[in-house]
N, C-alpha and C positions, 0 to 999 in steps of 0.2 A: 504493500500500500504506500510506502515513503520511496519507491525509486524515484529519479529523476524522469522517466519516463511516463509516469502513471501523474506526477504533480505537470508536467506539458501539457497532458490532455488536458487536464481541470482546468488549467489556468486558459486554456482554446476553448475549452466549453462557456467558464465562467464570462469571458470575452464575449462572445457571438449568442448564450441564450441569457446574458442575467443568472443571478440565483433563484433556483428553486420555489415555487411559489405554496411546496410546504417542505419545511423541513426537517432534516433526520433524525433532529427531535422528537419533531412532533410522531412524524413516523413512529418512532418508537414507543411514546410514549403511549400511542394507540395500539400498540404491539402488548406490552407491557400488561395494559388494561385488561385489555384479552385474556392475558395467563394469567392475569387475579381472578379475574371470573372461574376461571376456568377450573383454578387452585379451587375457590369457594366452595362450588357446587362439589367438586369431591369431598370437601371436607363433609359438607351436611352430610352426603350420601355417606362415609365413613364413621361417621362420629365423630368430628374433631372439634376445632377451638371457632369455626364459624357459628355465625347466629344463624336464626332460622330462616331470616330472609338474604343468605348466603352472603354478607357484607364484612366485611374483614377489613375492620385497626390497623394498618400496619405501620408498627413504632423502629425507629431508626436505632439501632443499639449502636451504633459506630459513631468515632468523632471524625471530624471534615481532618485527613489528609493533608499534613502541610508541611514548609520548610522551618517553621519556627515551634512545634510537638514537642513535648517532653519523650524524652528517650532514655533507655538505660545507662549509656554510655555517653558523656557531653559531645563527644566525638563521629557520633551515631546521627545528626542531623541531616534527614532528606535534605536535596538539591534539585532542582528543577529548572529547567529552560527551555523556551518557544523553539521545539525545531522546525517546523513550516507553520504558518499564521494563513490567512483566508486574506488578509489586505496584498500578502506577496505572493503564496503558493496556489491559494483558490481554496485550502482546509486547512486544520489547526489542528496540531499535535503537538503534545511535549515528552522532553526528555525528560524520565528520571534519573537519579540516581540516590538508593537507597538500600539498607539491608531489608533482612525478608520479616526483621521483629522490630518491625518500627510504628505507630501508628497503634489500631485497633486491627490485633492481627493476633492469627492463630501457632501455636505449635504443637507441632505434628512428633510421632513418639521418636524420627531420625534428629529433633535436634539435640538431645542427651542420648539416645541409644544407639550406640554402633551397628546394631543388627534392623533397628526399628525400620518400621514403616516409612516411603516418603512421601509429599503429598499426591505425586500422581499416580501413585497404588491404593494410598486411603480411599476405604470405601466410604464411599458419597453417602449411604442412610445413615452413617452415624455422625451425620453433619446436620441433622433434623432431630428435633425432639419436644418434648413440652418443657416449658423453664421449669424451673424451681425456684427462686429467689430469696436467699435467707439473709436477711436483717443482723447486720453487726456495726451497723452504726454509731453506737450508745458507748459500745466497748471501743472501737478504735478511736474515739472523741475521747478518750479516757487515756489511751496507749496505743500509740503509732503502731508498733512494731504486735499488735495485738491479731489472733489468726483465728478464723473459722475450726471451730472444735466440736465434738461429738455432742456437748449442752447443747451448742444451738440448732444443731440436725434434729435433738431430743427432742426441745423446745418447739421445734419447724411441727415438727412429725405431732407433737398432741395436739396443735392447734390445726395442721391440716390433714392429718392423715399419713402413711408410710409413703415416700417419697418414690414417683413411679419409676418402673422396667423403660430403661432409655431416654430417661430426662438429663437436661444437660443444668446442675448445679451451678446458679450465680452468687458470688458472696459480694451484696451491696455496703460498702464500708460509706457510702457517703465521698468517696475521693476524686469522681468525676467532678467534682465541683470545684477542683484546684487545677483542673485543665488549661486554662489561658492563662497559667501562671508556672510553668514548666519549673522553675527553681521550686515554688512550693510541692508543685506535684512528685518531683523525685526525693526532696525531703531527704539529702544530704546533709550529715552532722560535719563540723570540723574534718574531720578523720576520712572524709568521701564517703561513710558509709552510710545508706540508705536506710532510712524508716518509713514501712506504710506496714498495710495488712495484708494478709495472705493468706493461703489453705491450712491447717495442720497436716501432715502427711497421715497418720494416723487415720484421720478421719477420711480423707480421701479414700487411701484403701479400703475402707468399710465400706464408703459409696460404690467403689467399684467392685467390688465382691461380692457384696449383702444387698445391695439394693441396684447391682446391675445399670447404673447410668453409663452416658453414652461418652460423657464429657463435663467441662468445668468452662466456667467464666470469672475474671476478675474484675474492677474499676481501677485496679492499680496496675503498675507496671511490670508486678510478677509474679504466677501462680506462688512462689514463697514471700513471706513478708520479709522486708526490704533490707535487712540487717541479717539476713542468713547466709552463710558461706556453704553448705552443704546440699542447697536444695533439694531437700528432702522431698518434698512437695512435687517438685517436678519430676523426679525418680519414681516418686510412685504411680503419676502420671500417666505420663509417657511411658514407662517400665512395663504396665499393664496395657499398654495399644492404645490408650487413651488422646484425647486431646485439650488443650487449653486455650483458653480465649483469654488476651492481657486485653488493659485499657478500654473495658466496655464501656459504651454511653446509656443514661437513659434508664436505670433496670428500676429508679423508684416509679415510673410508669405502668410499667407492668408489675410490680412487685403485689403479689393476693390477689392476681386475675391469672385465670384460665390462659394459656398462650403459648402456639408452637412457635419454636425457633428453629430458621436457619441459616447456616457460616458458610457464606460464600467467598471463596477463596481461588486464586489462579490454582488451575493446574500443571504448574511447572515441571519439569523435567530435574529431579533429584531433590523438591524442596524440601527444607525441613520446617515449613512454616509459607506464613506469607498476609502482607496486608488483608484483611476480610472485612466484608459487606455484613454485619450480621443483621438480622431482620427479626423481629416478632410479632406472629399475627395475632390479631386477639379479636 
């Protein structure tokens, strides 16, 4: 699509017809439309997170992609630049440049396991599932370095019921909230080392064993809380075929509604990870 020959033509088209008088936008957006409906009506027909007159919420879990995102490593900042524009080329494309755990993005179980999965072998249904949403906001406003533990799955579970076969666990710490402020969001002490919340390992494993989920979500920038050298969390993970979702947006929206989620994510060639789209319909 970016040869020099394929940008001639546009710009000979764009010359002699004008632009398009609807565009690939819209196009899509009409495309788009389409596969909601389409999503909807199976769900009712299945049972799922649609209403009855097949209309589906869909909440944005992801934060807007940028060069100025809190990242784990100061060093780790996306870079971006215009490599053909619509005013010279006749389309607009950009360049990036970034790692694959940058942003609100996924990891997949090859980015700590030598033997693991990579994302273009991960199988796709266990990138779908119904949330979970468990509440530790109270405690991490208490202590940075404070992690999702077996109390609060306890806690989750008598108030809603045993957590389902293939739901994908979110731990809402409250942290999306320091997003446009990248020094507070990595929450670096003197020493570089980070403090936010995170999984317990412990308790991870029990989700993945005992109650069969599919996966994990965080608001912070890593399945471990932010002062741990051993990630435990992500060994247990990953370890187990698992996946994890850092930097979600949004989960006090759907947090005690009903709602499937899905992580969409490039399917690259060897990734171990990668920026994702996640989505929750409700």
């Amino acid at each position: 699509m970016c040869s020099p020959k394929v940008m001639h033509c546009v710009q000979e088209r764009v010359q002699r017809e004008g632009l398009p008088g609807m565009s690939r936008r819209s196009f899509l957006q009409l495309g788009a439309a389409g596969a909601l409906g389409a999503l909807a009506a199976s769900l009712v027909k299945t049972g799922g997170v649609a209403r009855a007159n097949g209309k589906l919420k869909v909440i944005d879990l992801s934060h807007v992609f940028g060069t100025k995102i809190p990242t784990y490593l100061p060093d780790e900042k996306p870079k971006r630049e215009d490599f053909v524009t619509v005013e010279r080329d006749g389309f607009y494309i950009q360049r990036w440049i970034y790692t694959e755990h940058a942003g609100t993005h996924v990891d997949i179980p090859a980015h700590f396991i030598g033997d693991g999965k990579t994302v273009d072998e991960y199988p796709a249904e266990l990138l779908v599932g119904p949330a979970v949403v468990i509440d530790i906001s109270e405690k991490a406003e208490r202590e940075a370095d404070a992690t999702l533990d077996m109390r609060d799955v306890e806690a989750w579970e008598r108030k809603n019921g045993k957590i389902p076969e293939g739901a994908i666990v979110f731990m809402y710490s409250g942290w999306d909230a320091r997003w446009d402020d990248p020094i507070a969001f990595r929450n670096a002490d003197a020493s570089d080392v980070q403090h936010y919340p995170g999984f317990d390992a412990e308790t991870a494993t029990f989700l993945i064993e005992e109650r069969k989920v599919n996966g994990f979500g965080v608001d912070t920038l890593s399945l471990d809380f932010g002062a741990s050298t051993t990630f435990d969390a992500h060994y247990a993970i990953l370890g187990r075929g698992k996946f994890g979702v850092e930097n979600v947006a949004n989960l006090k929206q759907i947090m005690g509604k009903e709602a499937m989620v899905v992580v969409g994510l490039p399917r690259w060639e060897k990734g171990s990870g990668g920026p994702a789209r996640v989505l929750a319909l409700v």
